[in-house]
PDB file with SEQRES, HELIX, SHEET and CRYST1 records, atoms N, CA, C and O in Angstrom:
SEQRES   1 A   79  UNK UNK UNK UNK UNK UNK UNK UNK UNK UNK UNK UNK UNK          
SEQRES   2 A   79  UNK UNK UNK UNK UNK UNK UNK UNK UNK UNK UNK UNK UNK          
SEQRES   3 A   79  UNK UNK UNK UNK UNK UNK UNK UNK UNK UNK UNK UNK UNK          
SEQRES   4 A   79  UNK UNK UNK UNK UNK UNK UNK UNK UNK UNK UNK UNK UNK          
SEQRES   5 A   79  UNK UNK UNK UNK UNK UNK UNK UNK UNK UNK UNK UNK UNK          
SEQRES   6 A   79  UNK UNK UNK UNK UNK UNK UNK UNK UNK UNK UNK UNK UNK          
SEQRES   7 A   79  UNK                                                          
HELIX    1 AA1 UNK A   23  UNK A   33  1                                  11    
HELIX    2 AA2 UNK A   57  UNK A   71  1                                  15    
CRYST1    1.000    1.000    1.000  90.00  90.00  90.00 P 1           1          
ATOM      1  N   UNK A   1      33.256  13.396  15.769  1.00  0.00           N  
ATOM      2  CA  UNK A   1      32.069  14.191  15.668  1.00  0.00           C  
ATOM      3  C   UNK A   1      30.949  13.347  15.042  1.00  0.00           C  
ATOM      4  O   UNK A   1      31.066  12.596  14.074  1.00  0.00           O  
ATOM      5  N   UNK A   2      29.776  13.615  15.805  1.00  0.00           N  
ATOM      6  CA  UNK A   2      28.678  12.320  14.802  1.00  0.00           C  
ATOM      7  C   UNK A   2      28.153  13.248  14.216  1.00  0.00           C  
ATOM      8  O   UNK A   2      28.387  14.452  14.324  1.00  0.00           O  
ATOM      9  N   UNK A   3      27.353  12.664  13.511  1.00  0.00           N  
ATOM     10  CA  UNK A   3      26.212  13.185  12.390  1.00  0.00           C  
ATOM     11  C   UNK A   3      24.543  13.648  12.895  1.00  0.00           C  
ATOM     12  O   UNK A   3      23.725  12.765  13.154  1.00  0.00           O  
ATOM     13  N   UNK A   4      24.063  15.622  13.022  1.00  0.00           N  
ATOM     14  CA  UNK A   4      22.802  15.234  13.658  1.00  0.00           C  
ATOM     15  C   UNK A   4      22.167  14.369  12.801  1.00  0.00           C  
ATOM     16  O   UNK A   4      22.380  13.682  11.802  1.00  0.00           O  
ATOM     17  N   UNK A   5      20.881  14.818  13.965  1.00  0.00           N  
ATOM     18  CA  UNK A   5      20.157  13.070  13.779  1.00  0.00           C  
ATOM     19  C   UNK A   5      18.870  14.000  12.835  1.00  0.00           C  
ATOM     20  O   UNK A   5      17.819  13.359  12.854  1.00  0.00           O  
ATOM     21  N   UNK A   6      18.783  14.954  12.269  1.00  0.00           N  
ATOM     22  CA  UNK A   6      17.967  15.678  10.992  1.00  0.00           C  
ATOM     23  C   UNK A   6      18.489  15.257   9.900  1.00  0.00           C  
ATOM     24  O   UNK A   6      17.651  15.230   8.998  1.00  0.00           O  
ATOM     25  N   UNK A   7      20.040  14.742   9.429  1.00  0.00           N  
ATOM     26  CA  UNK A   7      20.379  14.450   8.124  1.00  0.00           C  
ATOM     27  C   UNK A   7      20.148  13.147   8.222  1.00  0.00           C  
ATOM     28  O   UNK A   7      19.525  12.815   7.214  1.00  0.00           O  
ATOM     29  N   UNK A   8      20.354  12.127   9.007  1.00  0.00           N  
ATOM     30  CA  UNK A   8      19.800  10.659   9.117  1.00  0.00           C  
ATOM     31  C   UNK A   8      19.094  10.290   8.416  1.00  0.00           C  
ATOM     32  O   UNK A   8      18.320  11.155   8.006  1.00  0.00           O  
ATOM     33  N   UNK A   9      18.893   8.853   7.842  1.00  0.00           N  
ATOM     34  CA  UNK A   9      17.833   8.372   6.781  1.00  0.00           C  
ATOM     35  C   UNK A   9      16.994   7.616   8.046  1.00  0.00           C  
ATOM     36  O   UNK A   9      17.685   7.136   8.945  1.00  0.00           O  
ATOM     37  N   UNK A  10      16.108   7.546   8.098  1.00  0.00           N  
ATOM     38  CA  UNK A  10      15.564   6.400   8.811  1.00  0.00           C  
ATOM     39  C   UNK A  10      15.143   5.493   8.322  1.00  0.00           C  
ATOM     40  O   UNK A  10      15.030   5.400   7.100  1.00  0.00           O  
ATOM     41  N   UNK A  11      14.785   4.544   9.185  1.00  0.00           N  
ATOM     42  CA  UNK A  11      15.443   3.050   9.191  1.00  0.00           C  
ATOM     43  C   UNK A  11      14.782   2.375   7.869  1.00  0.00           C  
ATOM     44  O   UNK A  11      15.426   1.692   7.072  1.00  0.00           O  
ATOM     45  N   UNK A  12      13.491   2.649   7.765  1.00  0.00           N  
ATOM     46  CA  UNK A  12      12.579   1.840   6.827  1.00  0.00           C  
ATOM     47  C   UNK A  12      12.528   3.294   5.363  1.00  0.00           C  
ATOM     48  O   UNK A  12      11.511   3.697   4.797  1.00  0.00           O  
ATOM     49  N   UNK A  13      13.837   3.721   5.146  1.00  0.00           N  
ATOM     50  CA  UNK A  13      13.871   4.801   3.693  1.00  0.00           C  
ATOM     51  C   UNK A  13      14.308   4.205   2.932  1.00  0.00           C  
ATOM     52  O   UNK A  13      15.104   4.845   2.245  1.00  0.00           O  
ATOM     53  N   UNK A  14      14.150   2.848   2.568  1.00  0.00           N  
ATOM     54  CA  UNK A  14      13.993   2.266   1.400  1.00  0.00           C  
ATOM     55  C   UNK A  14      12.746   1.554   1.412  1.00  0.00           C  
ATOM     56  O   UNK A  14      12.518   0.957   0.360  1.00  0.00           O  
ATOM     57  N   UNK A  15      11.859   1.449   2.328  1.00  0.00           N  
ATOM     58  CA  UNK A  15      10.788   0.725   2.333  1.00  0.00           C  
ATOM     59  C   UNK A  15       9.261   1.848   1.979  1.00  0.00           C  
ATOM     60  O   UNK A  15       8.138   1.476   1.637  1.00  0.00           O  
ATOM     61  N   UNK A  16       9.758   3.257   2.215  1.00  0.00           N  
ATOM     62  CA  UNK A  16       9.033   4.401   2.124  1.00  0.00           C  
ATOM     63  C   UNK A  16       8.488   4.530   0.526  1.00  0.00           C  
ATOM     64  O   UNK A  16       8.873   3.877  -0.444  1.00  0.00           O  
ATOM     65  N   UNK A  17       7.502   5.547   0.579  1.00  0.00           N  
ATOM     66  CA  UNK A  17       6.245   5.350  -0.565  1.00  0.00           C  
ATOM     67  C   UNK A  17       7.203   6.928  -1.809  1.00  0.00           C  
ATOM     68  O   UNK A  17       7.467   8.072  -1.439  1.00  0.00           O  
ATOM     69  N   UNK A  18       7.453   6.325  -3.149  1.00  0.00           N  
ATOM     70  CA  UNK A  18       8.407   6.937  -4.031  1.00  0.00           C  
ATOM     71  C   UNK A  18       7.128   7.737  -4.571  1.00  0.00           C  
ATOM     72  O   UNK A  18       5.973   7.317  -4.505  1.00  0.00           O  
ATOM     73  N   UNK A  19       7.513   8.906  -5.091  1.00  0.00           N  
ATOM     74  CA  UNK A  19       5.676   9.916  -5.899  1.00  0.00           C  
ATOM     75  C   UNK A  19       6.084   9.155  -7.441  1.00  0.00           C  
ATOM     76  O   UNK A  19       5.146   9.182  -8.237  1.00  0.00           O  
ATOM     77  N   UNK A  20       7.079   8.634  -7.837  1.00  0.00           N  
ATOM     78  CA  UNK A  20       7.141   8.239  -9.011  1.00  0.00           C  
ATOM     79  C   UNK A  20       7.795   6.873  -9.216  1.00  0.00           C  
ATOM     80  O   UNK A  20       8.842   6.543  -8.658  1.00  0.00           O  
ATOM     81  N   UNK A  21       6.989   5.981 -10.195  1.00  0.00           N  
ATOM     82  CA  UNK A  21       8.124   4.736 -10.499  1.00  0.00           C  
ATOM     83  C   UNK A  21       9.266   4.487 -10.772  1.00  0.00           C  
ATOM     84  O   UNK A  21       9.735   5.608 -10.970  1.00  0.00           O  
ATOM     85  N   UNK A  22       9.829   3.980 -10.880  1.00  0.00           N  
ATOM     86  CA  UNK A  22      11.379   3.882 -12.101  1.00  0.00           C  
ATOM     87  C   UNK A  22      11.166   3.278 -13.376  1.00  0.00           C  
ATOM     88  O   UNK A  22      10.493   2.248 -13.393  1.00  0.00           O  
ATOM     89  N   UNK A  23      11.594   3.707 -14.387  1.00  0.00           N  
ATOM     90  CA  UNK A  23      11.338   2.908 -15.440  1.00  0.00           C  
ATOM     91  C   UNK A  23      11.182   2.134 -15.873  1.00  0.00           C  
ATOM     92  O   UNK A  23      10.469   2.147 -16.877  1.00  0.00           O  
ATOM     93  N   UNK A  24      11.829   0.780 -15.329  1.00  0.00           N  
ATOM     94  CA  UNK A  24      10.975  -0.411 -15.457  1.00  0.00           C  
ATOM     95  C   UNK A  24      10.107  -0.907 -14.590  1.00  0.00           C  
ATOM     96  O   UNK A  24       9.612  -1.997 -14.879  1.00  0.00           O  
ATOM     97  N   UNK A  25       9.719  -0.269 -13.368  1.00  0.00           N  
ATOM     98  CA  UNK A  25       8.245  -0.635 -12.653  1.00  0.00           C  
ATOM     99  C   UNK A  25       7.286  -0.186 -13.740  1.00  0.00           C  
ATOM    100  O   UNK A  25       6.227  -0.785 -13.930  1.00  0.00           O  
ATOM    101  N   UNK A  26       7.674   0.920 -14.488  1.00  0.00           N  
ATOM    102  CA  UNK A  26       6.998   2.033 -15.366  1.00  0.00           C  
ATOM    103  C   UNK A  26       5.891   1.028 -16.337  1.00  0.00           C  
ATOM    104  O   UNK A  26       4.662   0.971 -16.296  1.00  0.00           O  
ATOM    105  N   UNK A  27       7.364  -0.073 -17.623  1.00  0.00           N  
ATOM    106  CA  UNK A  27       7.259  -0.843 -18.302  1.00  0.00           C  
ATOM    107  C   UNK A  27       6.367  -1.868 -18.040  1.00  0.00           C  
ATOM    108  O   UNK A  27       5.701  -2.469 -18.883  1.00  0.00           O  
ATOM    109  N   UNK A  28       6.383  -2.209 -15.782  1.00  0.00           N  
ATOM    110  CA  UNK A  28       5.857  -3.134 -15.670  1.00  0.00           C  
ATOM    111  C   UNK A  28       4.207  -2.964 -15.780  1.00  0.00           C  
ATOM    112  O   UNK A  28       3.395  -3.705 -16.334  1.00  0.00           O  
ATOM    113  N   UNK A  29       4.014  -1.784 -15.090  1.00  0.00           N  
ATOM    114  CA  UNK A  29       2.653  -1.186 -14.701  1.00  0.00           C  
ATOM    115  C   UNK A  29       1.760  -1.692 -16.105  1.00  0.00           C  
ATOM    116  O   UNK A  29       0.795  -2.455 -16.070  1.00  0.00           O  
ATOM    117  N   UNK A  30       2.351  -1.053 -17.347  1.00  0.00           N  
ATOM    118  CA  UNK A  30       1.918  -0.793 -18.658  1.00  0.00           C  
ATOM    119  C   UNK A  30       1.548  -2.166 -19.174  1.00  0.00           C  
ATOM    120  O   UNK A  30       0.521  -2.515 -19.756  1.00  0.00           O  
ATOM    121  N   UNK A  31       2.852  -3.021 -18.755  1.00  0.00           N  
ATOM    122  CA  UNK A  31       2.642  -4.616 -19.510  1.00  0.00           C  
ATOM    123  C   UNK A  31       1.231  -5.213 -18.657  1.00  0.00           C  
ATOM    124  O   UNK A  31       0.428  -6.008 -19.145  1.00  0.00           O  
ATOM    125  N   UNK A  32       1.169  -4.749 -17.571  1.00  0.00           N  
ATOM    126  CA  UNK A  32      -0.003  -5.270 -16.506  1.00  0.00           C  
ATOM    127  C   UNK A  32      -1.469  -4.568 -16.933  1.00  0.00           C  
ATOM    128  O   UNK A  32      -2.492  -5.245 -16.828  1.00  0.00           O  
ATOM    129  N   UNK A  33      -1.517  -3.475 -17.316  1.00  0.00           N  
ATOM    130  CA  UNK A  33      -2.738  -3.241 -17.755  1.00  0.00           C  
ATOM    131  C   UNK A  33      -2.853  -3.101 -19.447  1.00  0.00           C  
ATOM    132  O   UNK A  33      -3.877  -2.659 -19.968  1.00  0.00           O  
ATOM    133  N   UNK A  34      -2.010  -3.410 -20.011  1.00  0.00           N  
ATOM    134  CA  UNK A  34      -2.254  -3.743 -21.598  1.00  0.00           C  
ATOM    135  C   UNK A  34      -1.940  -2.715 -22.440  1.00  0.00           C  
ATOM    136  O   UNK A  34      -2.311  -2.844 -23.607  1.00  0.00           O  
ATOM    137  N   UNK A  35      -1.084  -1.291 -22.000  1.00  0.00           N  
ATOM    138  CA  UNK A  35      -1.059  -0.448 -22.544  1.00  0.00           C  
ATOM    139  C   UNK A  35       0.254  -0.615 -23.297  1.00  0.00           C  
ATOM    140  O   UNK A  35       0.406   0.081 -24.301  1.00  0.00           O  
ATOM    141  N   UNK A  36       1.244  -1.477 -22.923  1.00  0.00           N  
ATOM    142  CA  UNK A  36       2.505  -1.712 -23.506  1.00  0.00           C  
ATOM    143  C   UNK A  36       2.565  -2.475 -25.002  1.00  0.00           C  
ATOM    144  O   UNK A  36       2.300  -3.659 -25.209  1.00  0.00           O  
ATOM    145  N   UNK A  37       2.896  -1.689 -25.775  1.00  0.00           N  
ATOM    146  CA  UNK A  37       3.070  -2.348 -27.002  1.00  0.00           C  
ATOM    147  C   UNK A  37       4.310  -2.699 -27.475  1.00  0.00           C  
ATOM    148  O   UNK A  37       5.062  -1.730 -27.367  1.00  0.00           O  
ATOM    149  N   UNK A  38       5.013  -3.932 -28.089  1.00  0.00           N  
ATOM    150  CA  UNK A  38       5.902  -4.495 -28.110  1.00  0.00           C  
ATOM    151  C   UNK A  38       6.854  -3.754 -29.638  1.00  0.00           C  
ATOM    152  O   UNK A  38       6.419  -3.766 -30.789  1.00  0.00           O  
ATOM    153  N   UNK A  39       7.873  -3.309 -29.299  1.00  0.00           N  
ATOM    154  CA  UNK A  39       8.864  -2.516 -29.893  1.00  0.00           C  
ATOM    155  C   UNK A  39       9.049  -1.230 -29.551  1.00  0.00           C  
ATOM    156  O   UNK A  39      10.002  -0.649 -30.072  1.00  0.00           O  
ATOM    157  N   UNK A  40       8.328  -0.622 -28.762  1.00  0.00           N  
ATOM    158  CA  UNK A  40       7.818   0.492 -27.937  1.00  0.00           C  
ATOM    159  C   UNK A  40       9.251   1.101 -27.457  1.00  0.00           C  
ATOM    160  O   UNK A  40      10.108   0.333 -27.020  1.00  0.00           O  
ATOM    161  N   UNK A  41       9.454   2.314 -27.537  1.00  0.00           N  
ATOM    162  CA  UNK A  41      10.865   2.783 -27.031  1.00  0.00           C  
ATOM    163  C   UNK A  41      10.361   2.966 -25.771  1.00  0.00           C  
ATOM    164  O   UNK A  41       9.166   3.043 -25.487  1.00  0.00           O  
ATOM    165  N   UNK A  42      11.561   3.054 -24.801  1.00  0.00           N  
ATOM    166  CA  UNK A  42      11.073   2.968 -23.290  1.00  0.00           C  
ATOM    167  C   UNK A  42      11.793   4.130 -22.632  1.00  0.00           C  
ATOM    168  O   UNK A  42      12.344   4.185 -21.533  1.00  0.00           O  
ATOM    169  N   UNK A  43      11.601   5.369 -23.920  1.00  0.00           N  
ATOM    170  CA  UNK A  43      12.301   6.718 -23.636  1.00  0.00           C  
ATOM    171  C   UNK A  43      11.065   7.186 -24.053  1.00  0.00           C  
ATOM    172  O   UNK A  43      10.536   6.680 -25.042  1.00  0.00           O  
ATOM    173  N   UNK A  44      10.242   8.570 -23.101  1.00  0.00           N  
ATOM    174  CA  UNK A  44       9.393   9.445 -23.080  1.00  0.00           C  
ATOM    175  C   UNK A  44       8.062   8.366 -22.354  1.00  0.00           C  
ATOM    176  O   UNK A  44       6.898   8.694 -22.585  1.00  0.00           O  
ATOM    177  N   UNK A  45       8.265   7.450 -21.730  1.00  0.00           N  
ATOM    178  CA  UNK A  45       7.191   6.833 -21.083  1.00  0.00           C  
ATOM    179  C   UNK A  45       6.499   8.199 -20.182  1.00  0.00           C  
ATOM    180  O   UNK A  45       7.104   9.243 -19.935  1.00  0.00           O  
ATOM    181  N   UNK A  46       4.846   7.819 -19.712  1.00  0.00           N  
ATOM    182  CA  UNK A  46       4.154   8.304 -19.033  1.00  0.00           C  
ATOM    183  C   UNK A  46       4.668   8.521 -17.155  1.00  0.00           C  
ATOM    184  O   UNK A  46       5.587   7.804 -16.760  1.00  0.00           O  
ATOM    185  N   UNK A  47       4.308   9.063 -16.608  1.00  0.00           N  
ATOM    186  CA  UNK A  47       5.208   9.052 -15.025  1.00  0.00           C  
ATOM    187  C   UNK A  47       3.533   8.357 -14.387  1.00  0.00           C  
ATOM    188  O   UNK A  47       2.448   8.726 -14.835  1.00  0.00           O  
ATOM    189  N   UNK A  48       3.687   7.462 -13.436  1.00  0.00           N  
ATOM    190  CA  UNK A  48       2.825   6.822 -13.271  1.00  0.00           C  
ATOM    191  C   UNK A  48       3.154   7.260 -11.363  1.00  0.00           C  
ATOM    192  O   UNK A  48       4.038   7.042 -10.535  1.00  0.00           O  
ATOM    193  N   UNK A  49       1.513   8.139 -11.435  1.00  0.00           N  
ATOM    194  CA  UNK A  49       2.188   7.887  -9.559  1.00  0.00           C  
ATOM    195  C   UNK A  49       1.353   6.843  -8.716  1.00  0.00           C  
ATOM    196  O   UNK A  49       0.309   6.235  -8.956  1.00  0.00           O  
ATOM    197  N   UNK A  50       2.232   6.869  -7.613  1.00  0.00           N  
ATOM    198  CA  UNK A  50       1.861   5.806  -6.890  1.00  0.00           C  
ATOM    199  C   UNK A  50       0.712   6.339  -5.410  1.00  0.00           C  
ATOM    200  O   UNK A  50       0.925   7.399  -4.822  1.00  0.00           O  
ATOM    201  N   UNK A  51      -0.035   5.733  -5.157  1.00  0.00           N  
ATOM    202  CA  UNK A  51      -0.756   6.059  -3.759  1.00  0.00           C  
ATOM    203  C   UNK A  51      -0.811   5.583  -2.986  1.00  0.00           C  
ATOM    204  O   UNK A  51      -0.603   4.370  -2.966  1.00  0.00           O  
ATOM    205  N   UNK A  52      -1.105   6.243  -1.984  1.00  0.00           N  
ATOM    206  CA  UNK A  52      -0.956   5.574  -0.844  1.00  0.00           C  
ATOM    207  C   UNK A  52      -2.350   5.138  -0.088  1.00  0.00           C  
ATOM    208  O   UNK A  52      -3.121   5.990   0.353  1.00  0.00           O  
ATOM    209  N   UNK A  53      -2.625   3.553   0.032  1.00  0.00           N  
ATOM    210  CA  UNK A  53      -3.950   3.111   0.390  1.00  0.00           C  
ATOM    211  C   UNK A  53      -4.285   3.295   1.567  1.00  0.00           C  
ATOM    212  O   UNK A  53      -3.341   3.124   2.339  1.00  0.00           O  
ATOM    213  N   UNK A  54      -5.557   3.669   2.213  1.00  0.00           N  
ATOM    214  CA  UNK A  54      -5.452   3.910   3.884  1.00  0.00           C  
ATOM    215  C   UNK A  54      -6.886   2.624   4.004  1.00  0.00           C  
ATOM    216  O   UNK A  54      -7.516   2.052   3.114  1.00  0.00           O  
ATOM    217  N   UNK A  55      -6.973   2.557   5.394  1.00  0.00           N  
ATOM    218  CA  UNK A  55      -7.573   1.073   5.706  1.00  0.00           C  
ATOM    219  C   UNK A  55      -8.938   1.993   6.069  1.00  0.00           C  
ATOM    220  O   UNK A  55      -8.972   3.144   6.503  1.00  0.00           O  
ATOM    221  N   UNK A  56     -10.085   1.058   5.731  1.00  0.00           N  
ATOM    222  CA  UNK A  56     -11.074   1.786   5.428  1.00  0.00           C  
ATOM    223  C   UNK A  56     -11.688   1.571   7.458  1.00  0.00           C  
ATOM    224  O   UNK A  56     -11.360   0.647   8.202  1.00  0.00           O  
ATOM    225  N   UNK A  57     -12.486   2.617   7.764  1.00  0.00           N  
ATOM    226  CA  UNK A  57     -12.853   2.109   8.831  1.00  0.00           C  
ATOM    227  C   UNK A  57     -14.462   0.982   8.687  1.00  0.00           C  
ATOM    228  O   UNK A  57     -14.622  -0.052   9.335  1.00  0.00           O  
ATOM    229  N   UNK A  58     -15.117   1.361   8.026  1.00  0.00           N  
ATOM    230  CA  UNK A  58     -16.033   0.695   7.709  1.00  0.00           C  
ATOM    231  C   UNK A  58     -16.119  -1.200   8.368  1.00  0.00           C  
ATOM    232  O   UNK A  58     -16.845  -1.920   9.054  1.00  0.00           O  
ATOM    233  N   UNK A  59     -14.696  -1.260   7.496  1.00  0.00           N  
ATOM    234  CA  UNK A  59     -14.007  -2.739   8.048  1.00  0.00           C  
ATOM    235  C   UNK A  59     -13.979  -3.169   9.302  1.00  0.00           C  
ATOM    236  O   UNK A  59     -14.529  -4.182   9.734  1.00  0.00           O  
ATOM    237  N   UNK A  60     -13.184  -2.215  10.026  1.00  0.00           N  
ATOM    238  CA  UNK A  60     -13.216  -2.731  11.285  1.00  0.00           C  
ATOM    239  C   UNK A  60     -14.211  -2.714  12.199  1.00  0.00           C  
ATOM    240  O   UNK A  60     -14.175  -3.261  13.301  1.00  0.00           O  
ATOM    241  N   UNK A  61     -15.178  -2.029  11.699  1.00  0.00           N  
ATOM    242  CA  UNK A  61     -16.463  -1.730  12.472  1.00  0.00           C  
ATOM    243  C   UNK A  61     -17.467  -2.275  12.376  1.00  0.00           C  
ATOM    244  O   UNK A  61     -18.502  -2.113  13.023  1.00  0.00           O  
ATOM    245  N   UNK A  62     -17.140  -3.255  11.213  1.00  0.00           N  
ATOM    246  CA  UNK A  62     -18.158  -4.445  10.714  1.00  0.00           C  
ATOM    247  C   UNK A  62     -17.642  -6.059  11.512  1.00  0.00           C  
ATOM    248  O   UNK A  62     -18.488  -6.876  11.877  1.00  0.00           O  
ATOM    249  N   UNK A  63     -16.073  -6.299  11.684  1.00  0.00           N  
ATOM    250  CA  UNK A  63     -15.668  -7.107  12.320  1.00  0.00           C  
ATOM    251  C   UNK A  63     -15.846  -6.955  13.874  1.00  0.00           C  
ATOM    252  O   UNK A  63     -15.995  -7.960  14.569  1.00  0.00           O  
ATOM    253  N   UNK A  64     -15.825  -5.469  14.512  1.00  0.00           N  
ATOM    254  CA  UNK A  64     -16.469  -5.958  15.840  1.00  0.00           C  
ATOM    255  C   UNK A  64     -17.469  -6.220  15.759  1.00  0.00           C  
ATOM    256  O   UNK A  64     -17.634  -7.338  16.246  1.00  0.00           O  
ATOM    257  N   UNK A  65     -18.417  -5.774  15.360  1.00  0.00           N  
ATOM    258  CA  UNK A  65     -19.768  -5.850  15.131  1.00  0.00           C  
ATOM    259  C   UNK A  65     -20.234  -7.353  15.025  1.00  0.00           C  
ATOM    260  O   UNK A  65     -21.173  -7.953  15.547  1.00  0.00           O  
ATOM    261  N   UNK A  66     -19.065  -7.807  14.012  1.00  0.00           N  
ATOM    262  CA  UNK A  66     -19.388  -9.567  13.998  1.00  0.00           C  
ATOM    263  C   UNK A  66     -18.839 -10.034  15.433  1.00  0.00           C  
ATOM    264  O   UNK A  66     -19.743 -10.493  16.131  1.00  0.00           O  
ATOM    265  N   UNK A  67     -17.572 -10.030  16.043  1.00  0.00           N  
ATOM    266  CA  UNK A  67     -17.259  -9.616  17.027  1.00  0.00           C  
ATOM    267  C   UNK A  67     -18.376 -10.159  18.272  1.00  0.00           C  
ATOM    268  O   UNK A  67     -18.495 -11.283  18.760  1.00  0.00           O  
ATOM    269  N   UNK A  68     -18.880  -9.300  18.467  1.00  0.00           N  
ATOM    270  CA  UNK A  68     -20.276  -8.881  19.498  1.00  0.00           C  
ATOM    271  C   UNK A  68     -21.154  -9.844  18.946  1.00  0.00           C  
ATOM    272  O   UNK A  68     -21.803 -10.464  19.788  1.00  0.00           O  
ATOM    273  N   UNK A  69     -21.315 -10.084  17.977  1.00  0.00           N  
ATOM    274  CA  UNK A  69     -22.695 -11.114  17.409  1.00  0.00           C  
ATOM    275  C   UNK A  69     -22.643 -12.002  17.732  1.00  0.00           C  
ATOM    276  O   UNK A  69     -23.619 -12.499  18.294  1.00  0.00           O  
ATOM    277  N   UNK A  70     -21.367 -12.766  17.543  1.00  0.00           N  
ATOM    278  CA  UNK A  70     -20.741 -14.234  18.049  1.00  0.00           C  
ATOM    279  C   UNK A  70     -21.062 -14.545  19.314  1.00  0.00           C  
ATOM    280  O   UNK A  70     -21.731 -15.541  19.592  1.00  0.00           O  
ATOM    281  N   UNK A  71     -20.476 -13.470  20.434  1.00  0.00           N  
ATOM    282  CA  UNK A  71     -20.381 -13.120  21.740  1.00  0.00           C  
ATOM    283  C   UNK A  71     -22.019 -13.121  22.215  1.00  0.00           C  
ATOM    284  O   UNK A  71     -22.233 -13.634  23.314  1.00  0.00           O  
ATOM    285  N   UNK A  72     -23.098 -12.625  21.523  1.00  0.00           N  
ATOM    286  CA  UNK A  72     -24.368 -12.368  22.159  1.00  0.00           C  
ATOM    287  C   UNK A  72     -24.985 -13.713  21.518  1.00  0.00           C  
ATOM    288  O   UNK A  72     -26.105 -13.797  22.022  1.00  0.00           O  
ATOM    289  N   UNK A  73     -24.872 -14.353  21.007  1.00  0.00           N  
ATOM    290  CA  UNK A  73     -25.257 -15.829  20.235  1.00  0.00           C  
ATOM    291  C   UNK A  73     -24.964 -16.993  21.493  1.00  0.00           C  
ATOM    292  O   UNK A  73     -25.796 -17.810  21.887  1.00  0.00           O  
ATOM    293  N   UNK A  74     -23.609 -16.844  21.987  1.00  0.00           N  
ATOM    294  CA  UNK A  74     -23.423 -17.985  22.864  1.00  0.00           C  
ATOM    295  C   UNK A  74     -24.603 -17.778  24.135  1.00  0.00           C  
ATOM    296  O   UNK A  74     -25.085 -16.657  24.297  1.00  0.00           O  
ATOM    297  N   UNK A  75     -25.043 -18.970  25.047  1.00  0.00           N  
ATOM    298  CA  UNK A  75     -26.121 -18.873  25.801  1.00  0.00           C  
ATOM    299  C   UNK A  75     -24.760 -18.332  27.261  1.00  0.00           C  
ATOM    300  O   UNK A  75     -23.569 -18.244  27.558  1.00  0.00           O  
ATOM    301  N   UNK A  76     -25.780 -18.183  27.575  1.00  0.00           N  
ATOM    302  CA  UNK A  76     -25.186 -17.716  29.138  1.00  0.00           C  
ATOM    303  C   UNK A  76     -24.373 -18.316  30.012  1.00  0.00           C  
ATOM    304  O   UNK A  76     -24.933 -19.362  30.340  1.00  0.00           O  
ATOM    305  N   UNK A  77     -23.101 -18.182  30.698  1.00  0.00           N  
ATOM    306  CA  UNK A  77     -23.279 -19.062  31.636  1.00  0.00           C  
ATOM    307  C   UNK A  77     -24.227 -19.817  32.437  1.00  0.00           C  
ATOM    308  O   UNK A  77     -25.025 -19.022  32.933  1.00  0.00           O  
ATOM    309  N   UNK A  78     -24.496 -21.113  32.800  1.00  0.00           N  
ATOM    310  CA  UNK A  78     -25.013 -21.486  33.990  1.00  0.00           C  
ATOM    311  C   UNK A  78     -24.360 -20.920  35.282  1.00  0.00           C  
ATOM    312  O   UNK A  78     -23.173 -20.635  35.447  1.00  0.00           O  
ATOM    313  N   UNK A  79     -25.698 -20.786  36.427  1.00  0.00           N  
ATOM    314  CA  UNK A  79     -25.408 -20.262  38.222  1.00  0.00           C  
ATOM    315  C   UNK A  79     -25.261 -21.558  38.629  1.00  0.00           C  
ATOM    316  O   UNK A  79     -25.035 -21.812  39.812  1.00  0.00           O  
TER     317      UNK A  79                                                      
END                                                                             
């Protein structure tokens, strides 16, 4: 009998976006922006969430744009 394919992990569910760190990403976050102080118990830390970045369009609409500029710069073929 197989397993449906609704309980399945898919393929990249360890590569997927966690709503919370683990405790020592936690430690790391803190040592990275200066909030970590040294002797610090590393029981009752802050929950630090994570987001998810989306690609701005702005970007790509500035690279065709350069794109096309390049393209209208070169002279013409010769007939």
């Amino acid at each position: 009998m197989s397993i449906h394919t609704s309980l399945k992990a898919p393929k990249n569910a360890t590569e997927s976006l966690r709503n919370v760190m683990k405790r020592h990403e936690r430690v790391r976050h803190l040592m990275a922006h200066g909030l970590w102080t040294e002797g610090r118990s590393v029981l009752g830390l802050p929950k630090i969430k994570q987001t998810k970045m989306k690609a701005r369009k702005a970007v790509k609409e500035k690279e065709a744009a350069a794109g096309e500029g390049t393209a209208a710069a070169a002279p013409p073929p010769a007939a």
